[in-house]
C-alpha positions in Angstrom: 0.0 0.0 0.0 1.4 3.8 -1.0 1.6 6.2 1.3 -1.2 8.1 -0.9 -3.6 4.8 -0.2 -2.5 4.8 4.0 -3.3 8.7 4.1 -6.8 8.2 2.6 -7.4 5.4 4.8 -6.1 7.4 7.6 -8.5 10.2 6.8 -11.6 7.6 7.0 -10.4 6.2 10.0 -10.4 9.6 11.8 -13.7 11.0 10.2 -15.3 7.3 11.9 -13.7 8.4 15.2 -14.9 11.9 15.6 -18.3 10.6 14.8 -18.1 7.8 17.4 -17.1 10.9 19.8 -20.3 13.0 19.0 -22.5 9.8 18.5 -21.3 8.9 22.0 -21.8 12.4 23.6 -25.6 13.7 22.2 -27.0 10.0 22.5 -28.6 10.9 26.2 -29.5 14.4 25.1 -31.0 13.8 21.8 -33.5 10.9 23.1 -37.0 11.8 21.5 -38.6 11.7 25.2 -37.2 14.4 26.5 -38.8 17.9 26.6 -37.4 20.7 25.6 -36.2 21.9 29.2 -34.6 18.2 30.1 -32.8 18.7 26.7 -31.3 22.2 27.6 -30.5 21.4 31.0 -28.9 18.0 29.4 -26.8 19.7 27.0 -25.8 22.8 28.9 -24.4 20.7 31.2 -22.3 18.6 28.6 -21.2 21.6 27.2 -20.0 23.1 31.1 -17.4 20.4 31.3 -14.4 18.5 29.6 -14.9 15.6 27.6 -12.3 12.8 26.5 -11.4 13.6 23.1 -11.9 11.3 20.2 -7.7 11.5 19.9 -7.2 11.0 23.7 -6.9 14.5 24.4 -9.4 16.5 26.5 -11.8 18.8 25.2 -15.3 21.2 25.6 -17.7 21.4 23.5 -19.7 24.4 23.0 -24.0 24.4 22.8 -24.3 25.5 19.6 -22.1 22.3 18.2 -24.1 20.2 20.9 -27.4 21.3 19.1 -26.1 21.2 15.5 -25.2 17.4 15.9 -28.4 16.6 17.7 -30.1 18.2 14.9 -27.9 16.4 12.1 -28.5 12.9 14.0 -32.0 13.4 13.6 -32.3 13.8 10.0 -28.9 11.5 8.4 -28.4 9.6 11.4 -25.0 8.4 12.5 -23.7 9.4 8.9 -24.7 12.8 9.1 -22.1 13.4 12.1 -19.2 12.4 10.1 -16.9 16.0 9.5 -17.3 17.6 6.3 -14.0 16.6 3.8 -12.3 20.1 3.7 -11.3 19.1 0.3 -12.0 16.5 -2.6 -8.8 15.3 -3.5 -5.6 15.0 -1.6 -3.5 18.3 -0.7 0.3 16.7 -1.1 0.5 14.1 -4.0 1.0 10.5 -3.2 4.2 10.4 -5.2 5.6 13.3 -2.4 4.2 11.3 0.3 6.1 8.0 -0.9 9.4 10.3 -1.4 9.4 11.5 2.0 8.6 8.3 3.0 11.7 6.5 1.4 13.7 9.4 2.7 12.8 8.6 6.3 13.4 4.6 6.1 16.8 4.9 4.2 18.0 7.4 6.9 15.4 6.8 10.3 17.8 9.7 12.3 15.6 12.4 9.7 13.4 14.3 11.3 10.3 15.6 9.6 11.4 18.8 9.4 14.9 17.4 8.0 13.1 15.8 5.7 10.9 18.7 4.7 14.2 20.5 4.0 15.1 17.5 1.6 12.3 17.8 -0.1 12.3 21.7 -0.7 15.9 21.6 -1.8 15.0 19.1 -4.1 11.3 20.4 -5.4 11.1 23.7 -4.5 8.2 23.2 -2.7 7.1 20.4 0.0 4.0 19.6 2.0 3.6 21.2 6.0 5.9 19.8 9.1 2.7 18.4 10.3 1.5 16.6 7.2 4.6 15.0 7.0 5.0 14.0 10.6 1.1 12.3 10.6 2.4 10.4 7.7 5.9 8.9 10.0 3.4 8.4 12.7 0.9 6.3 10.8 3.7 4.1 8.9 5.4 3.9 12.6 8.4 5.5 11.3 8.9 8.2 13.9 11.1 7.6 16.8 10.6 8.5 20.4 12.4 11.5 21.3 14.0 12.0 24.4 12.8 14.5 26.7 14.7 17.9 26.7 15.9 19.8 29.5 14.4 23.2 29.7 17.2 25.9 30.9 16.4 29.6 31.7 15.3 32.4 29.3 18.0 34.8 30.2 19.0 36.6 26.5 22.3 38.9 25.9 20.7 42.4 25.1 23.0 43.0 22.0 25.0 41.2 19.8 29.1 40.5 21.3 28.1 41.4 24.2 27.9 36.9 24.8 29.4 34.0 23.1 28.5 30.4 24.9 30.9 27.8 23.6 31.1 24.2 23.6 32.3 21.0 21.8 30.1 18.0 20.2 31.3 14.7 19.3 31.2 14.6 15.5 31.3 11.0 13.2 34.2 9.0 12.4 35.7 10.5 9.2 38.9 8.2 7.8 38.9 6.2 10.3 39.5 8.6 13.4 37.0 10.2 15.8 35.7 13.9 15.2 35.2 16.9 17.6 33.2 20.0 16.9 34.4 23.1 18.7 31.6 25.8 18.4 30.8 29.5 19.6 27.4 30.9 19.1 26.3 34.3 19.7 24.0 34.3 22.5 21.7 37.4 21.1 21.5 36.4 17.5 21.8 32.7 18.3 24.3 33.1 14.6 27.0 30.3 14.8 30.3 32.8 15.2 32.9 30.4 14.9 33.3 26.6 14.7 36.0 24.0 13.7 35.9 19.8 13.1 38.9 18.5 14.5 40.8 15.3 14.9 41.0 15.7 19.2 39.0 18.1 21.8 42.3 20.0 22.7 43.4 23.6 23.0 44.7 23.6 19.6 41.5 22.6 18.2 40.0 25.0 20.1 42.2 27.9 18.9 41.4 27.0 14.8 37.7 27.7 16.1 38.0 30.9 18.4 41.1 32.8 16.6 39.2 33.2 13.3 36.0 33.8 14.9 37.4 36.5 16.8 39.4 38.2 13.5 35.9 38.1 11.5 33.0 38.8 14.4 34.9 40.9 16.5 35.6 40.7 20.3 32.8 40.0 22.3 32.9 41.0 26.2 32.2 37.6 27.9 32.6 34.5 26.8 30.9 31.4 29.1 31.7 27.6 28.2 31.6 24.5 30.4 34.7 22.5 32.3 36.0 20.8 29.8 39.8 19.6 29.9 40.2 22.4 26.4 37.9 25.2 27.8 40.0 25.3 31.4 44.0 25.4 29.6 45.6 28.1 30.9 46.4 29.0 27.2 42.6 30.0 26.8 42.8 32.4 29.9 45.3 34.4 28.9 43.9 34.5 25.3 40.6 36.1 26.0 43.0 38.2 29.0 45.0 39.5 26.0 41.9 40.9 24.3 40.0 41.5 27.6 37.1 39.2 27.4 36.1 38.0 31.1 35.9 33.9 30.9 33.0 32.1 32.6 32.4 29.1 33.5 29.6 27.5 34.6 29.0 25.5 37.7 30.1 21.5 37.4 26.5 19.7 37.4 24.3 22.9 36.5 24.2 23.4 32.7 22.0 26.4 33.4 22.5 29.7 30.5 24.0 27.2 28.5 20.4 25.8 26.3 21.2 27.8 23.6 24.0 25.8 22.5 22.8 22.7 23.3 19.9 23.8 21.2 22.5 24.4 18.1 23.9 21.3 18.7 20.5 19.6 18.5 19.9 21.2 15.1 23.3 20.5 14.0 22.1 16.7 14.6 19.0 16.8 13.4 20.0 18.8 9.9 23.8 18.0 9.5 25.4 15.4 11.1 22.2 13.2 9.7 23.4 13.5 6.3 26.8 12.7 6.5 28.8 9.5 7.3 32.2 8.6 7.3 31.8 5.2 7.6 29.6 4.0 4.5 26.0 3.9 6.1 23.1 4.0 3.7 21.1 7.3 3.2 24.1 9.8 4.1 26.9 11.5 2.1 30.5 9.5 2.6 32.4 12.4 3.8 36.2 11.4 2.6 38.4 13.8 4.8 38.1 16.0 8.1 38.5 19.4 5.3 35.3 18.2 3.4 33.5 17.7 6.5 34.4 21.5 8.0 33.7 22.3 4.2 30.7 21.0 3.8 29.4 22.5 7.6 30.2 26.0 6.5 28.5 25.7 3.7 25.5 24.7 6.2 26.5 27.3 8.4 26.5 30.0 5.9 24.1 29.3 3.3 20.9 27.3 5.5 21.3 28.0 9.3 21.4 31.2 9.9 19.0 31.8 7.3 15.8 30.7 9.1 13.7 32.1 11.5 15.0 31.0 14.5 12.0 29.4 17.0 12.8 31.2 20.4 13.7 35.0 18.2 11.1 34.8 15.5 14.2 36.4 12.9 16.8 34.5 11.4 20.0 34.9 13.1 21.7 36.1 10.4 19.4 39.5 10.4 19.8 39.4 14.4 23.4 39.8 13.8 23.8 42.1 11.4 21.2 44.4 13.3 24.0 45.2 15.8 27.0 45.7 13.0 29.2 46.9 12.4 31.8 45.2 15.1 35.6 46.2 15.8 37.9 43.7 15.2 41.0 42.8 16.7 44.4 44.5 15.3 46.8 41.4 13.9 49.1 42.1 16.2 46.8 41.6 19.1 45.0 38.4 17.7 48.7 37.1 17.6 49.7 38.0 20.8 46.8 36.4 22.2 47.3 33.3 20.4 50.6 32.9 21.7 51.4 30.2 24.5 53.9 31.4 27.7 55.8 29.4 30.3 57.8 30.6 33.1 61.5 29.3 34.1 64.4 30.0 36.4 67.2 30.9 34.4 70.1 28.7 35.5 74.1 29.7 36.9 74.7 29.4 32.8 72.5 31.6 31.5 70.4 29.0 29.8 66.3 27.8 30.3 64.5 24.5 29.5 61.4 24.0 27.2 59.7 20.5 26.8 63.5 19.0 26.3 64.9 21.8 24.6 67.6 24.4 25.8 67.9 27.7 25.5 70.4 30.4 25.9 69.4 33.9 27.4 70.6 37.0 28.2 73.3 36.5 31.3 71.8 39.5 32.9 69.0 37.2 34.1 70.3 34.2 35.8 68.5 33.5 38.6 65.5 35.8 37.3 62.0 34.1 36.7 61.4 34.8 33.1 58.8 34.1 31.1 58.6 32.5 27.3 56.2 33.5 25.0 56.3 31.3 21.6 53.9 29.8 19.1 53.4 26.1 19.7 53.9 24.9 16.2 57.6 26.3 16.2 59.7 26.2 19.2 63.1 27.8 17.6 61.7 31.1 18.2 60.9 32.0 21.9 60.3 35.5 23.2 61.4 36.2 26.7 60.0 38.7 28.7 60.8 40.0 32.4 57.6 41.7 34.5 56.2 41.6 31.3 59.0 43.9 29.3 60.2 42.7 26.0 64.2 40.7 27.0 64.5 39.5 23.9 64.9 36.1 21.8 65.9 32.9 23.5 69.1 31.7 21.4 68.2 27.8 20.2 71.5 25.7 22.3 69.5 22.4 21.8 66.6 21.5 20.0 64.9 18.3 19.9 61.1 19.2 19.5 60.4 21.7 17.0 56.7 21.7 18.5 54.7 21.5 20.8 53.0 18.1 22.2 50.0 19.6 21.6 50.3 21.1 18.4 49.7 17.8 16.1 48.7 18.0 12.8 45.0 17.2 12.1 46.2 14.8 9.0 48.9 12.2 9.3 52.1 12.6 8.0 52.8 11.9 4.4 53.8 8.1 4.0 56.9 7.6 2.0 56.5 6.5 -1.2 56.7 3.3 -2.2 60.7 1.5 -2.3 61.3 1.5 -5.7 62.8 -2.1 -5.8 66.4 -0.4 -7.8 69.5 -2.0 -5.9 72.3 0.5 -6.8 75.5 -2.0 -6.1 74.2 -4.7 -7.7 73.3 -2.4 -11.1 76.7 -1.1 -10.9 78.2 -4.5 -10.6 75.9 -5.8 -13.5 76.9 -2.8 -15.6 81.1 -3.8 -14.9 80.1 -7.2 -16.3 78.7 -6.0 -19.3 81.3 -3.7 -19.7 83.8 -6.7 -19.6 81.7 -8.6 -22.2 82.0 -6.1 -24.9 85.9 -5.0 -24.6 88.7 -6.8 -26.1 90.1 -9.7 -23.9 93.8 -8.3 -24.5 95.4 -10.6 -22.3 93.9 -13.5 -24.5 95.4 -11.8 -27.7 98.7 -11.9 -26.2 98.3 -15.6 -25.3 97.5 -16.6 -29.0 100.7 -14.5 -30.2 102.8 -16.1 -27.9 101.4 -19.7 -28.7 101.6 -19.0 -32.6 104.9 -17.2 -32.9 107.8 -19.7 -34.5 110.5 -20.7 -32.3 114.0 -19.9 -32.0 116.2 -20.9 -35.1 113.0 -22.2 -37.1 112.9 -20.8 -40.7 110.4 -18.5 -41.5 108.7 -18.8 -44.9 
């Protein structure tokens, strides 16, 4: 049976019910031996209270309706109760129906709304949220969801003025496990900055925040949770660089932080639905970590912040760009703030350790805490700085890490080609031999002239 066939027998099904439901509620009151006052007593009192509804929910009834069906049972009987079609033929064609169907069974994660963006992408035009959800429930393809936690309706008054950030654990893409690092603007609810990594680490964290910060601007206050990335010591003296306060909120009490988890539930429900990096049916194989991050900012810029968001009633794009323009952070102060510090000792010989390597420094500051300011993707050039006042470069003495643990590429390293099978000493060898073959075996000529020569005191012809 088509989807088409299920919604018209559906429809029938429902009509049968409602009449059941009046049937069932103007028998008493529309028996022919009651006067006129038992009837009006009768009826004003089943229109006073709540009724079970022919759907299981609740409902009242008004006295006109109550006297309209009496009035209709009378003259069609049971029939005559049955709702009026609001329309001839079918609103969505069954061919839609079966589409959004198939669309749910090859991927059940879709949600009707996911698949009603499907089908708009793909016709230009789909049937209503609700149609297509009545359709899931009556082929039992819609899934329980699990109940969501309601958090308070506090709202930032203005654009920057609150980013919320978190992390979500993303598919497996080529073989290793993702991490989405994302910051959303707690006014607009627009997705400010966000990054798929290969680990949940600072560094990770940074390829989210440092170009969200260059191309939003610098909020005042940014709150995120406990996490092992969002506590570093690196991210402190980031947002202290640019003078954002840091928040976090309280282990155990997720409170101010629905809006993201709301994000994240649309990134679910919208995104991460479609994509796979494992093979399953229904989704697009996603090959590498840069089509996944290329393929969410396409989502992120061309379909999310594009809709009228639920809670607003604007999408958060318009949300946004109602508080523009923003001032952005100088290069020079982005960098600064992306730069990592430790402090040392300098020792009796003038030098300071870094994760294994040494450094020399200015004599001047042995026995001075110092502190070293680098980038952790290149060690060789530290910074050193006294109370803060430029001392400057630490002079490479021994290097054995050119980065930092931390500081791992997303991709693994280039494998070496494949051995190419050539043996040099033996070619050489081979190529002596061959030599040998084609030159002229000189000491064999001599031989032959000494064997054929004529002897002492023999005539010669």
């Amino acid at each position: 049976m088509t989807a088409a066939e299920d919604e018209v027998r559906a429809r029938v099904e429902r009509a049968r019910a409602v009449a059941l439901f009046r049937y069932q509620l103007i028998r008493e009151a529309a028996d022919p031996g009651l006067s006129t006052r038992q009837r009006g007593r009768l009826v004003r009192e089943l229109a006073g209270r709540e009724h079970p509804g022919p759907f299981g929910v609740p409902v009242r009834v008004s006295r006109q309706s109550l006297d309209r069906w009496i009035l209709a049972w009378r003259r069609g009987g049971f029939d005559a109760l049955l709702p009026t079609p609001r329309q001839v033929t079918a609103r969505t064609p069954g061919e839609v129906l079966d589409m959004a169907a198939a669309l749910k069974r090859e991927n059940p994660d879709r949600t009707a709304a996911q698949v009603v963006r499907i089908l708009r992408t793909h016709l230009g035009w789909t049937p209503s949220e609700s149609t297509v959800l009545r359709l899931f429930t009556r082929l039992e393809l819609s899934r329980p969801q699990p109940g969501r936690t309601v958090f308070g309706r506090f709202e930032a008054a203005r654009p920057n003025q609150l980013w919320t950030g978190d992390a979500l654990h993303g598919p497996v893409v080529a073989g290793r496990k993702t991490y989405l690092f994302a910051f959303i603007d707690d006014h607009s609810r627009a997705v400010v900055g966000h990054r798929f990594g290969h680990a949940e680490d600072t560094v990770r964290l940074a390829a989210a925040l440092r170009p969200a910060l260059a191309s939003r601007g610098v909020p005042e206050a940014v709150y995120v949770d406990n996490g092992s990335a969002f506590v570093d010591a690196w991210l402190r003296r980031a947002l202290a660089v640019l003078g954002i306060k840091l928040t976090h909120s309280t282990p155990g009490r997720p409170e101010g932080r629905g809006k993201i988890e709301r994000l994240f539930e649309t990134v679910r429900g919208q995104f991460l639905v479609e994509v796979t990096g494992t093979g399953e049916p229904g989704r697009h194989h996603v090959a590498d970590l840069g089509e996944l991050n290329r393929l969410f900012t396409a989502w992120v810029e061309q379909v999310y912040p594009r809709r009228v968001h639920s809670e607003t009633g604007q999408p958060p794009i318009d949300r946004w760009t109602a508080g523009a323009p923003f001032a952005l952070p100088s290069p020079a102060a982005l960098r600064e703030a992306f730069l990592w510090s430790a402090h040392r000792q300098v020792t009796k010989t003038a030098t300071v350790s870094l994760l294994g390597n040494v450094y020399q420094v200015d004599p001047d500051l042995v026995g001075r805490q110092i502190e070293l300011v680098y980038d952790p993707f290149d060690l060789t050039t530290i910074e050193v700085r006294l109370h803060g006042k430029p001392m400057g470069l630490a002079i490479p003495h021994r290097i054995g890490r050119h980065a930092h643990p931390q500081a791992r590429p997303e991709t693994p390293p280039t494998p070496p080609p494949p051995a190419s099978g050539i043996a040099y000493l033996p070619l050489v060898d081979a190529a002596h031999h061959a030599e040998l073959a084609e030159k002229v075996n000189y000491a064999a000529l001599l031989d032959n002239v000494t064997n054929t020569s004529p002897t002492v005191g023999e005539a010669t012809p």
